[in-house]
C-alpha positions as CSV (number, residue, x, y, z in Angstrom):
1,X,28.2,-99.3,108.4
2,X,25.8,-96.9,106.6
3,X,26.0,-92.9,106.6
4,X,23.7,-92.8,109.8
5,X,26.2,-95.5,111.4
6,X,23.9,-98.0,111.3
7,X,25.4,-101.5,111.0
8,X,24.2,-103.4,107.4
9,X,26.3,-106.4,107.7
10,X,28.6,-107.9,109.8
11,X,31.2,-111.1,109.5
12,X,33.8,-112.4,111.9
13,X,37.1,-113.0,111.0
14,X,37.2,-115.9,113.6
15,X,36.4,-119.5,112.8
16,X,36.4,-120.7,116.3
17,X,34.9,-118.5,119.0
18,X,37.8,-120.3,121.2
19,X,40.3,-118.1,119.9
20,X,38.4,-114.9,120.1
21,X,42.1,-113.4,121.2
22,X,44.0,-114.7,118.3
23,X,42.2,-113.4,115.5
24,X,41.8,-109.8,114.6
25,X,41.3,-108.1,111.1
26,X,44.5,-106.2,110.4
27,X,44.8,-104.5,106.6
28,X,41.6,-104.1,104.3
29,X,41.5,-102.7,101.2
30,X,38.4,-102.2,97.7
31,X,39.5,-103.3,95.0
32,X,38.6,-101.7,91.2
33,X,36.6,-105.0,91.4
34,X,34.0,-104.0,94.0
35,X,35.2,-106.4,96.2
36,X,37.1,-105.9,99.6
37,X,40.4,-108.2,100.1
38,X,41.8,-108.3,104.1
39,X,44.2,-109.8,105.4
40,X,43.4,-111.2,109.2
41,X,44.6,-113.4,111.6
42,X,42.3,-116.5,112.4
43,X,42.8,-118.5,115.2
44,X,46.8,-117.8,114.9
45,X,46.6,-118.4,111.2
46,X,47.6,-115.8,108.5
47,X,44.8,-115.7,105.9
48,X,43.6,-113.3,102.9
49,X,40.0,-112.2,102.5
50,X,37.9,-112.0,99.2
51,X,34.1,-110.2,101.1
52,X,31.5,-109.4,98.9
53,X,30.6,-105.8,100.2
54,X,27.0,-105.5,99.3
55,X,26.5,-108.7,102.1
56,X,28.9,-109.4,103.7
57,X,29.5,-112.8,102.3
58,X,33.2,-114.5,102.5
59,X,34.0,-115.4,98.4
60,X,37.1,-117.1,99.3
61,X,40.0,-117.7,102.4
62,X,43.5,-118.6,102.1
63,X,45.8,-119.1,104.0
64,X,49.3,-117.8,103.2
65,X,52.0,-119.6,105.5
66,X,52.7,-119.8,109.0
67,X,55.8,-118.4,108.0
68,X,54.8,-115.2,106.6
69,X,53.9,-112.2,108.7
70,X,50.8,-110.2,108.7
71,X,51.3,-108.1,105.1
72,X,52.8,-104.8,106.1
73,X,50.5,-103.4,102.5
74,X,47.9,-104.6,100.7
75,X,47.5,-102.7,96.9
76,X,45.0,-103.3,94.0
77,X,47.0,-103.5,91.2
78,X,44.5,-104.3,88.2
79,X,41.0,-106.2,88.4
80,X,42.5,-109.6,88.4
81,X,45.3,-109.3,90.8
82,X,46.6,-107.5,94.3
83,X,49.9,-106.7,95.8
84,X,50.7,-107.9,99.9
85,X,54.0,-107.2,101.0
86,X,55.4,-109.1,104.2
87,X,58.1,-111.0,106.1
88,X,59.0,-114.3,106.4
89,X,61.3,-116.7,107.3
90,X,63.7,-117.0,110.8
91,X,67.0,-115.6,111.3
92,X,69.3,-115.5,109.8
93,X,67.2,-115.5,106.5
94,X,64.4,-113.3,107.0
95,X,63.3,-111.9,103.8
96,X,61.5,-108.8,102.9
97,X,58.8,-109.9,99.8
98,X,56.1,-108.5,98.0
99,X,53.8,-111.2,96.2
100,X,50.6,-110.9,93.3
101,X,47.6,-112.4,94.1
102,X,45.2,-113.8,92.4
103,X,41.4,-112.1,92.8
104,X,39.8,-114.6,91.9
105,X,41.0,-117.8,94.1
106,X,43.7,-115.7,96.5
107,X,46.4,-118.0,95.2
108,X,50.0,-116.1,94.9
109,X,50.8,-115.9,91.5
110,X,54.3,-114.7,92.3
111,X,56.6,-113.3,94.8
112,X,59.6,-111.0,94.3
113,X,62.4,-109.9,96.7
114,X,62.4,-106.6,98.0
115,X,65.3,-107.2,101.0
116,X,66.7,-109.3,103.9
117,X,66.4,-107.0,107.0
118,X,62.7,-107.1,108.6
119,X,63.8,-104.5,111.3
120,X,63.9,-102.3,108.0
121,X,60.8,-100.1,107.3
122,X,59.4,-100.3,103.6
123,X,56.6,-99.2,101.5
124,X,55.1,-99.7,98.5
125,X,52.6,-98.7,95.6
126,X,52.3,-98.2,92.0
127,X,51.4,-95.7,89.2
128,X,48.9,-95.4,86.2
129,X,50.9,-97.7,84.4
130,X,50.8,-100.1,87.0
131,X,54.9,-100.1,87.6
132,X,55.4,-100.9,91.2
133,X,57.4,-98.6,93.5
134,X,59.4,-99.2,97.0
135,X,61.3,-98.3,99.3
136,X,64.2,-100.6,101.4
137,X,65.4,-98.0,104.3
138,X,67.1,-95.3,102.4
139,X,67.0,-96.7,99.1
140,X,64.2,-96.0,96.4
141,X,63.1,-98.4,93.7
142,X,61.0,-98.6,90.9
143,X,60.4,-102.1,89.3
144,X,58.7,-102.4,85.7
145,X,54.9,-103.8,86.3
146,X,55.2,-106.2,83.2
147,X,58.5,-107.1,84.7
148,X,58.7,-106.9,88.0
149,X,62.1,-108.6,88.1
150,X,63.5,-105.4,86.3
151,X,64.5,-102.3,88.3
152,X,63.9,-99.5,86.0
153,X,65.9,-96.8,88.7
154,X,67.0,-96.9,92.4
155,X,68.1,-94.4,94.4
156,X,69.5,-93.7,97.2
157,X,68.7,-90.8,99.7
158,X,70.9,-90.5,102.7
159,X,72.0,-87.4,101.6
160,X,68.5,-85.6,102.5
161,X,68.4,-87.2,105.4
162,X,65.2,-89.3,104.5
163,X,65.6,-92.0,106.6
164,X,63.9,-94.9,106.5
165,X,61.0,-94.5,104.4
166,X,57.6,-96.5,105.6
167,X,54.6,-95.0,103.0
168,X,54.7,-94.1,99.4
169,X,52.2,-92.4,97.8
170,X,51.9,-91.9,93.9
171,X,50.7,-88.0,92.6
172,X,48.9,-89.0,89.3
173,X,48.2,-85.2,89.0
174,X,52.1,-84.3,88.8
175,X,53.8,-87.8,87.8
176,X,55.4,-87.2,91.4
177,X,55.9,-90.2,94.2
178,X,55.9,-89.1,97.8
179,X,58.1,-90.9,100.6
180,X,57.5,-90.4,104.1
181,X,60.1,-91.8,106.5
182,X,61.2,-92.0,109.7
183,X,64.5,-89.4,109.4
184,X,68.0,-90.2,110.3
185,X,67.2,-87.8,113.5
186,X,64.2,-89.8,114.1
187,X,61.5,-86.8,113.3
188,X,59.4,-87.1,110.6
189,X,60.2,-86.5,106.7
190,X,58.4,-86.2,103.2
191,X,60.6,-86.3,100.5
192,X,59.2,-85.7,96.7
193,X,61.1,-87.3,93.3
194,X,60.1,-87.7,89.8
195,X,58.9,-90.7,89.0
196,X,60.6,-91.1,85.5
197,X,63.9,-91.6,87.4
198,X,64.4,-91.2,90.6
199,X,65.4,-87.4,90.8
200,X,64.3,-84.6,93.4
């Protein structure tokens, strides 16, 4: 759509007009690229999108599992790869994940455990120096991005009341990472710690 709302270009995320109920676009995202990546459902099949936006033209599908839930996030994380967090498995072994994905092809490159309860919310994002930041219900993380297997601080908030926090947002202007959960009460809360470890 251009400024006057006029439509320039326009691609269906469904391969078979059979289905027209079973396939929706769900999270969309530009990349540093240029390039927009999606995740969608197509005819009841998880898939990621690589759509060049000057045309509208598919670069690349693939399909991710039919055990893996729509990603709850999708975040650029440098010009060759992305982050999608999601949920798969069946009880009793759901898992909680958050996988990089290759820009180029949409193959996962790896995936890395973030927890075991899907009822849980969680969020996710990352700083200027692309380390990776999450939340697990009440508990805070920060992973190294070289190293995502290394948790450089958690934390855990219960004591403010936080709750269960869903979105993250980095503060490159004050090195600061916002949480906004759900609270313990069930109303609404923002809670503000310094990145470097944690603290608030």
């Amino acid at each position: 759509i251009d400024t006057l709302g006029n439509t320039v270009w326009s691609t269906s995320t469904n391969d078979n007009a059979m289905y027209d109920n079973q396939s929706y676009m769900d999270k969309i995202m530009l990349g540093q690229d240029g390039y927009i990546y999606s995740s969608c459902m197509n005819n009841t099949i998880n898939q990621l999108w690589k759509v060049d936006p000057s045309n509208g033209t598919i670069v690349w599908k693939q399909n991710y599992g039919l055990n893996y839930s729509l990603p709850q996030f999708i975040v650029d994380y440098d010009a060759n790869q992305f982050i999608i967090s999601y949920s798969t498995g069946s009880y009793p072994s759901y898992q909680i994940r958050y996988a990089f994905i290759s820009k180029s092809n949409g193959d996962t490159l790896s995936s890395y455990l973030i927890g075991d309860n899907p009822y849980s919310y969680y969020g996710i994002t990352i700083d200027p120096n692309r380390d990776i930041y999450y939340s697990k219900a009440d508990s805070l993380f920060k992973a190294s991005g070289a190293h995502p297997d290394s948790i450089i601080w958690s934390v855990q908030h219960t004591n403010v009341t936080l709750g269960e926090a869903k979105y993250i947002y980095f503060d490159s202007t004050t090195s600061a990472v916002y949480y906004f959960g759900n609270g313990n009460s069930g109303d609404g809360r923002i809670l503000k710690v310094n990145s470097s470890d944690g603290s608030f």
